[in-house]
N, C-alpha and C positions, 0 to 999 in steps of 0.2 A: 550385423545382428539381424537374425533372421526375424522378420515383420509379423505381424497374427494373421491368420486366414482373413480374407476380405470382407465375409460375410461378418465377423465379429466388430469390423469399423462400420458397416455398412448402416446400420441397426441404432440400438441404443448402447450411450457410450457414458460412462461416470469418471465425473473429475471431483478428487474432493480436497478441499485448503479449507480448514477451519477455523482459523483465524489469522491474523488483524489483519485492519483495513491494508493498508500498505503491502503487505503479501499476498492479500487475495487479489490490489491490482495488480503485482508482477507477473499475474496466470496470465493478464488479459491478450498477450502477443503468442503463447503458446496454442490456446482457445480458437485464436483468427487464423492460427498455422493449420490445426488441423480442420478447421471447419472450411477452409479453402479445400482443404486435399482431399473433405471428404463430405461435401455437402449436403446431400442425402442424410447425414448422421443426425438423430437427435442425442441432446447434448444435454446432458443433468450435471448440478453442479451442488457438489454437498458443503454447508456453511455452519456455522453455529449461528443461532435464532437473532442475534445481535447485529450479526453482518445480511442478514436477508436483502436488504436495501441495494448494496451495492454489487450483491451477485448478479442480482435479477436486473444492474444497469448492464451487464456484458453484453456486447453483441456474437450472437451466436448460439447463446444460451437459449435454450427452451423450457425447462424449469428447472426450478430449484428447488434442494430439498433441504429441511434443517433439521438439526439435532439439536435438544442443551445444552447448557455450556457444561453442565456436569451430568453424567450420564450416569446411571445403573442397567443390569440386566433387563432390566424393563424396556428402557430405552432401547436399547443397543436391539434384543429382537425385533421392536417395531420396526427399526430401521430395516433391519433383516427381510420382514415384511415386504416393506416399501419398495424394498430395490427387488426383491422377487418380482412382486406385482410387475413390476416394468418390463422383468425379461432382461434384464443386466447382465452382458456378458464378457465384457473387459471394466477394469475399474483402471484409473491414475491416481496416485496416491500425489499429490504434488506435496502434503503436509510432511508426512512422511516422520511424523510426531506418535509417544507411545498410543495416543487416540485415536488418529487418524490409521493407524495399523491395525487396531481394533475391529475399525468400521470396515477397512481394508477386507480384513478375514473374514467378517462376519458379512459382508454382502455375499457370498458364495457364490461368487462370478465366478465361472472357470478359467480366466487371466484376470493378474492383478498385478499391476508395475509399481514400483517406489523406486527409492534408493536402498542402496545395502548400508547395513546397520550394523555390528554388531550384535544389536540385540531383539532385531525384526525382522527378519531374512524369514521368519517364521509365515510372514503376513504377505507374499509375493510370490508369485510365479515367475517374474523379470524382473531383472533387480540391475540397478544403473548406479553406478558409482557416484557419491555426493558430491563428491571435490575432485577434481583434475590435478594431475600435478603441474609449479609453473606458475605462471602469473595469474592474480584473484582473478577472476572470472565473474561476470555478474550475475546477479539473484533471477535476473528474466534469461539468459542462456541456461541456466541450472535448469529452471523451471521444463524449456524446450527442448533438452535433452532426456527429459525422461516421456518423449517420445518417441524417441529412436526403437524401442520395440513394439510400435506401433509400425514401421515401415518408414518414418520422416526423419530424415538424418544426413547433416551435413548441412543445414538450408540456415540461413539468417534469420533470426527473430525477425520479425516487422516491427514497425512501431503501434501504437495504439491507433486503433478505427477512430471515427466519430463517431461517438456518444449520445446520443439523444439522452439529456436530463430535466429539461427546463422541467422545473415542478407547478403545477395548477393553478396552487396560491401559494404567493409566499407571505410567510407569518408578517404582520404592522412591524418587528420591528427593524427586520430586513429588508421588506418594502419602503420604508420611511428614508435609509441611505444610498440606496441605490439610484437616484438622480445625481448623488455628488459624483465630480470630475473635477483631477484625478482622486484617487484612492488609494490607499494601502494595503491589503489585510497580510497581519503581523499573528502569527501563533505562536502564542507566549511560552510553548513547554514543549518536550516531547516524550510524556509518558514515563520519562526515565530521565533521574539527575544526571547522567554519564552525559548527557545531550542536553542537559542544560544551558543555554546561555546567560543566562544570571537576568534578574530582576534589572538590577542597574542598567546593564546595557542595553534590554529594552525601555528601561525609561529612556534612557539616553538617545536612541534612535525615534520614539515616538514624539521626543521634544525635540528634536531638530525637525523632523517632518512636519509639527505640529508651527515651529517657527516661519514654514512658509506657507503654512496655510494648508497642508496636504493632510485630509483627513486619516488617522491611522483606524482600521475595524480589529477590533481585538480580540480573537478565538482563543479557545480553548475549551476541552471537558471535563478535566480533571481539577478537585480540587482546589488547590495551588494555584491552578491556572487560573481560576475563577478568581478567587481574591484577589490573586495580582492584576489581574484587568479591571478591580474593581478599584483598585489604588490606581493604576494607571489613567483612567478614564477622568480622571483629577487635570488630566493634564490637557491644554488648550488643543481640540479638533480629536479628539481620541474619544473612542463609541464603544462601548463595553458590548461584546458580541456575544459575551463566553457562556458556559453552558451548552448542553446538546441541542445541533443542527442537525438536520435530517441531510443524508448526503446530496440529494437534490438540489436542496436551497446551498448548503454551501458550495455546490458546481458552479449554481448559478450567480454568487456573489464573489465568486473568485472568476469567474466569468467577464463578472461585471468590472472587474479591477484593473488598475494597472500595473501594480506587481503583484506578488506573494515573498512574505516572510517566512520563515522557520526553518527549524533545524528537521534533522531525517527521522523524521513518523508518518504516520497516517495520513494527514491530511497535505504533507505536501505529494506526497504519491498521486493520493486523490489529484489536487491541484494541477497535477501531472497531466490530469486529462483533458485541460483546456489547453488555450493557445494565448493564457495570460504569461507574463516572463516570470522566472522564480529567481530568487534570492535563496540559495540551498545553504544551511549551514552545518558543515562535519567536524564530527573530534574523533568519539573513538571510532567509529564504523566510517570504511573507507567509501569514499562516491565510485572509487574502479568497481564494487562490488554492488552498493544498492543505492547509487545516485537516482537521481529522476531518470527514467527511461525516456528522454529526450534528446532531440541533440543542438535544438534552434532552442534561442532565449532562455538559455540555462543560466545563470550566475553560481556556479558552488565557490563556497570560501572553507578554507581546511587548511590544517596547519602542519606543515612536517615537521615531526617528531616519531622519533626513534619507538616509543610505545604504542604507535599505532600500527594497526588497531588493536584493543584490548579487550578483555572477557567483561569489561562494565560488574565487575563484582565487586573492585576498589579501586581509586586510583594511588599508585607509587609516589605523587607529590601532595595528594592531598585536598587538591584545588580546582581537578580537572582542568590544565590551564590548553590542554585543546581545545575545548568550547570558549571559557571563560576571554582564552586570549587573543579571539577573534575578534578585530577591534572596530568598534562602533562607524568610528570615521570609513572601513574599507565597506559594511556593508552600506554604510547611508549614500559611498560612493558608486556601488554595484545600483541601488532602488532608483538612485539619481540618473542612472543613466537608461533608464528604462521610462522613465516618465519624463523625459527632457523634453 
């Protein structure tokens, strides 16, 4: 695939993923691909106004620009504006979502790479096939793939850089746990019941942790999550963390830890970027596809069954017994042998 004239990488270059957390880090190995190849580039990275935080931690990243989460014609021109102003003249759609095809069209670069769509081939001048045929393929090779009409093609993702995140001040009450040794932190949800582990079997894991005295920190931001950390925190060594952490502090407190918990969302992505050990846990969505982009002190636990993976719209037993049937005793075995 023939590559854009030189003078269009050389310059300024926009990448846009507009949300969530977890997918905005899978860019981060595509980002260090092309800002090696082309280091001279300045490098804009479009977010929704939520994720700002964690765009602006990429290395390579020169600014960042955001949008709303819900946009009208209003919107949409300023952005128009914006990328004018700058002199934008290739865009990467890494979203590749009916919005981000939007901004896609409406920055009026004269290149504009996505994936082909059925229903957005409208919004691209290069257009990169989504899915390969053949074995899953992971969410960070996807991502680097759709720079192969940029000239980069054939090459191995990297892993993630170091990160600078320590934050300035951390809030009294993440300050206040971070002298204990060891630690835990356990995320109680993942946004989506399909990836649920059930209540029980986090009690069940933060009372055995609790039985030897190993403090469990209990995240979470969503509702759900919150109460049940609030019920859990009932239990002997367990620290109700939950509620919104700014991405900094929780870097820096999974930093501070000796493992991490949770099932595949956002914040084990995030988690991803230290060199604390992770405890992954999968049902429907397979680790071949969007595991932690690591390959040292990984623990994924996942169950083989036939309906994996599934569209998370319902499940055929009822029970989700993917998640559900991942059992307590194997991950308090994996946390155990990471704090040994």
């Amino acid at each position: 695939m023939a590559g854009f004239p030189v003078d269009f990488l050389e310059r300024d270059v926009l990448f846009i993923r507009l949300r969530l957390l977890g997918d905005i880090v899978f860019t981060i190995p595509a980002i260090r691909l092309f800002k090696n190849r082309h280091p001279s580039s300045r490098l804009h990275y479009v977010v929704e106004e939520r994720f700002r935080e964690i765009a602006g931690l990429i290395p390579g990243v020169d600014h960042v620009l955001t949008v709303p989460r819900r946009r009208g014609p209003r919107e949409i021109l300023s952005f128009r504006r914006a990328v004018k102003d700058l002199g934008i003249r290739a865009v990467v759609d890494f979203h590749s979502g009916p919005g981000s095809a939007v901004l896609t069209r409406a920055s009026g670069a004269p290149q504009r790479v996505g994936y082909r769509t059925p229903n957005r081939n409208w919004a691209y001048t290069r257009r990169v096939e989504r899915h390969l045929p053949g074995a899953p393929v992971h969410s960070v090779l996807n991502q680097v793939r759709l720079l192969e009409p940029l000239g980069i093609e054939g090459e191995d993702a990297p892993g993630y850089p170091a990160i600078e995140f320590r934050p300035v001040d951390l809030s009294p009450r993440i300050a206040a746990i971070m002298g204990l040794h060891p630690k835990v932190v356990v995320h109680l949800g993942a946004g989506n019941r399909f990836r649920d582990w059930g209540e029980e079997n986090f009690a069940a894991l933060v009372g055995r942790l609790g039985a030897q005295g190993i403090p469990a920190l209990l995240i979470g931001g969503g509702s759900e999550e919150v109460a049940r950390a609030a019920r859990l925190a009932e239990l002997p060594h367990a620290h109700d963390l939950s509620g919104p952490i700014p991405v900094r502090e929780l870097l820096a407190l999974v930093d501070a830890s000796s493992a991490y918990v949770g099932a595949d969302s956002g914040p084990l992505h995030l988690a991803s970027l230290t060199a604390t050990p992770l405890v992954a846990l999968y049902g429907p969505n397979l680790a071949e596809v969007s595991g932690p982009w690591r390959g040292e002190r990984v623990e994924v636990l996942q169950l083989e069954m036939p309906c994996r993976p599934c569209s998370q719209r319902g499940c055929k037993y009822g029970t989700i017994p993917c998640m559900r049937n991942i059992s307590v005793e194997k991950v308090h075995e994996a946390v155990a042998k990471f704090i040994a």
